[in-house]
C-alpha positions as CSV (number, residue, x, y, z in Angstrom):
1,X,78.7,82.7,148.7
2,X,79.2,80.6,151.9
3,X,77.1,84.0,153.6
4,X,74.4,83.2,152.0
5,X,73.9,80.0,152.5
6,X,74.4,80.6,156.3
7,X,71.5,83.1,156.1
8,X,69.3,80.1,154.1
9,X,69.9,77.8,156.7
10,X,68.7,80.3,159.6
11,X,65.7,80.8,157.9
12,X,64.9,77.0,158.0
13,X,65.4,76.5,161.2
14,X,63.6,79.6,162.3
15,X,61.1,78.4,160.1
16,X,60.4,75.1,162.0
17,X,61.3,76.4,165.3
18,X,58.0,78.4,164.6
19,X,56.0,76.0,163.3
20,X,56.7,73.4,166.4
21,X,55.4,76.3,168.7
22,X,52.6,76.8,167.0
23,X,51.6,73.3,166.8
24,X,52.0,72.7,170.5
25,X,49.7,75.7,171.7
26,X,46.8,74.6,169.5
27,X,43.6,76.8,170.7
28,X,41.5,73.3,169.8
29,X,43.7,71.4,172.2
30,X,41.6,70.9,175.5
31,X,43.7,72.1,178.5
32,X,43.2,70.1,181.7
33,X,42.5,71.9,185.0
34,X,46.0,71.2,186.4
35,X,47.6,73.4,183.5
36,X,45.0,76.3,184.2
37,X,46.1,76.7,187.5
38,X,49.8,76.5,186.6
39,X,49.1,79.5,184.0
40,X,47.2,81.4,186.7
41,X,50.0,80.8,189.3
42,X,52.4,82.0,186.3
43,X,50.6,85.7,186.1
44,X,51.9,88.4,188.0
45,X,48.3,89.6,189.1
46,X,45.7,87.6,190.7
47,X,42.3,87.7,189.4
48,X,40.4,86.8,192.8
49,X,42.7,89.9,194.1
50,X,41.2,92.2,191.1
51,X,37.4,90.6,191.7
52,X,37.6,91.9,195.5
53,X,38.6,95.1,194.4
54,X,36.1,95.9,191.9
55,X,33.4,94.5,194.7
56,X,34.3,97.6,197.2
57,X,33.2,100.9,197.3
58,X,35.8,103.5,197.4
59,X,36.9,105.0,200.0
60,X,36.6,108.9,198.6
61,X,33.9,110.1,196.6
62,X,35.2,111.5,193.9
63,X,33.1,114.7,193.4
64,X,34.9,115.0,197.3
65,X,37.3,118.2,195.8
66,X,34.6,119.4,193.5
67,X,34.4,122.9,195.6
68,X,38.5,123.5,195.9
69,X,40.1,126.3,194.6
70,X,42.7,125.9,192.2
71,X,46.0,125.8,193.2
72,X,47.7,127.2,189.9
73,X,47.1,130.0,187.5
74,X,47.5,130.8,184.1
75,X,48.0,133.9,182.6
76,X,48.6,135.2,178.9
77,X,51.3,138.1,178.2
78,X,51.5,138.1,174.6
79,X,49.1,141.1,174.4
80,X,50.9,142.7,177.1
81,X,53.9,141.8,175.0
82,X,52.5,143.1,171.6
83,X,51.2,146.1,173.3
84,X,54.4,147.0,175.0
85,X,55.9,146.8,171.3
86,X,53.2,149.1,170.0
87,X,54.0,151.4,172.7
88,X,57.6,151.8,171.1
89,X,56.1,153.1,167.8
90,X,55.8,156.3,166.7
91,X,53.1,156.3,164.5
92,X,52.3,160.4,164.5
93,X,52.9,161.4,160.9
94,X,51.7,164.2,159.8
95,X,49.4,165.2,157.1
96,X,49.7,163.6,153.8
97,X,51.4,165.7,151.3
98,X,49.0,166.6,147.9
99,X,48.3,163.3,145.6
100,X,49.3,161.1,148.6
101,X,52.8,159.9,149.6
102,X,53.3,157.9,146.5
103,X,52.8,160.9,144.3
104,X,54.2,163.4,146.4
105,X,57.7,160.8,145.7
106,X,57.1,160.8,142.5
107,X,56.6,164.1,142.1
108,X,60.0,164.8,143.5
109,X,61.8,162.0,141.8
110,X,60.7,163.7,138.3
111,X,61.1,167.6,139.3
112,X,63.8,167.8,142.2
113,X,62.9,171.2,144.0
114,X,66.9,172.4,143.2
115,X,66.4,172.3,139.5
116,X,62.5,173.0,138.7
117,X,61.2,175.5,142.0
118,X,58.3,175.9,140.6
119,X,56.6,172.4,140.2
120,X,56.6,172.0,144.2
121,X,53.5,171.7,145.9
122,X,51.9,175.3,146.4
123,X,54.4,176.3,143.9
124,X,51.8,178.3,142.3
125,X,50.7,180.2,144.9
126,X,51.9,183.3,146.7
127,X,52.7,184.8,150.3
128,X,49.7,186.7,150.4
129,X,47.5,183.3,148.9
130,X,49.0,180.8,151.2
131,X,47.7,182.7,154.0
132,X,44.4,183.4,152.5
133,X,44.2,179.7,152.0
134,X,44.8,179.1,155.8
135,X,42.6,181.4,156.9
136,X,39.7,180.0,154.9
137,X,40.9,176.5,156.0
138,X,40.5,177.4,159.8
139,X,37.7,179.2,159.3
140,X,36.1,176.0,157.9
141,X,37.0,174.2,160.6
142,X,36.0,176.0,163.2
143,X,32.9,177.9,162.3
144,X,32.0,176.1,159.5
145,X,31.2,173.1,162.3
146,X,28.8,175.3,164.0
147,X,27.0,176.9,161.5
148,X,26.5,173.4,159.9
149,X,25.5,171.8,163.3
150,X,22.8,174.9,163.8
151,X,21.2,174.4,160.8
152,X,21.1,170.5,161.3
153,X,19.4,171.3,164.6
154,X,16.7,173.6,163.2
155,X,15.9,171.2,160.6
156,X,15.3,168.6,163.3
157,X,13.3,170.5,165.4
158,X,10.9,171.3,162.6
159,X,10.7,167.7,162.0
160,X,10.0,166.9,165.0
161,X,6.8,169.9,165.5
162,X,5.3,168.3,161.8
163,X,5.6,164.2,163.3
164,X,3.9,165.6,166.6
165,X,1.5,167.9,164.7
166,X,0.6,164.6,162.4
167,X,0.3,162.3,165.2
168,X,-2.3,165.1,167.0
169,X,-4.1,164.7,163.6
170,X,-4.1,161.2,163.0
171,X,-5.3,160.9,166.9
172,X,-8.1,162.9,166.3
173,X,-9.4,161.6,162.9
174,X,-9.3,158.0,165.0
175,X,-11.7,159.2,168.4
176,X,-14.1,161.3,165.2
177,X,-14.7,157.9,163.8
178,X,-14.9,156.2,167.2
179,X,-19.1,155.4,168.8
180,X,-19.6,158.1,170.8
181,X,-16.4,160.3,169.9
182,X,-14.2,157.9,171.6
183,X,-15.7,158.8,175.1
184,X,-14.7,155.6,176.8
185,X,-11.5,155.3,175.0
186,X,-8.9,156.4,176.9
187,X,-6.7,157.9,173.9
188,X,-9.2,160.2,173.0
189,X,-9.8,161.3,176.9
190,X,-6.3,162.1,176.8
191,X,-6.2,164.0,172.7
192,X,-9.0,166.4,174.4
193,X,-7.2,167.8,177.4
194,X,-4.2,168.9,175.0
């Protein structure tokens, strides 16, 4: 009990401490010119001092180290970093079994190749198969590819001798209806020496 009545009674007096402070600096209260001086001898700048420095020009320009090279540099390593790590990788596999890895495992979850032989991939097929299957499967690959790319390249050619052939026409059907023939135009001049 006694505590909180010490803690009243502090209040109070901070209380009117505060309100005697602010009663004394009033901003209505008209200040005479001996009290302005004593507050400007009180700060711990000098406004005539700031005045004269504002009124010169400096001494540098400051577009003066416009043209310096810098004398730091920054550089990023997190890609050498990530690519160093990449580097460690070895990312070869090699071809995916039939149905993709998921059902290649699943495949051998359900029929283990110790207890059913005959469910394995290429199970079904021979010796004599398998290699006929490779065979045909290189063959593909490398001849297939050139026979494929020869054909490709005679059907552009001929497409290329009928959109030349059709442009010859269309030029000619154009100096016909032309005055003259197209004699002065220089398209036509050029259609007739071909």
């Amino acid at each position: 009990m006694p505590l909180i009545i010490l803690v009243i009674a502090a209040l109070l007096l901070a209380g009117t401490a505060s309100a005697q402070q602010a009663e004394t600096s009033s901003p209505g209260a008209a200040k005479s010119p001996g009290e302005d001086s004593e507050s400007a001898a009180n700060l711990p700048v000098s406004l005539d001092r700031i005045r004269e420095g504002l009124a010169k020009a400096p001494a540098k320009s400051l577009l003066q180290n416009v043209d310096r090279k810098p004398d730091f540099r920054q550089e990023i390593q997190i890609q050498r970093k990530i690519d160093e790590l990449l580097s460690t990788l070895d990312l070869k596999t090699g071809p995916a079994p039939p149905g993709g890895l998921y059902g290649y495992e699943q495949q051998q979850r359900l029929w283990n190749s110790v207890d059913h032989p005959l469910m394995q991939p290429y199970a079904a097929f021979g010796g004599g198969e398998l290699i006929t299957l490779a065979i045909e499967s290189l063959a593909m690959k490398y001849l297939g590819g050139r026979a494929l790319n020869a054909v490709t390249d005679a059907q552009r050619a001929r497409a290329e001798e009928a959109a030349r052939a059709e442009v010859s026409r269309a030029i000619v059907e154009y100096c016909a209806a032309q005055p003259g023939g197209g004699a002065n135009v220089r398209l036509c001049e050029t259609a007739s020496l071909r």
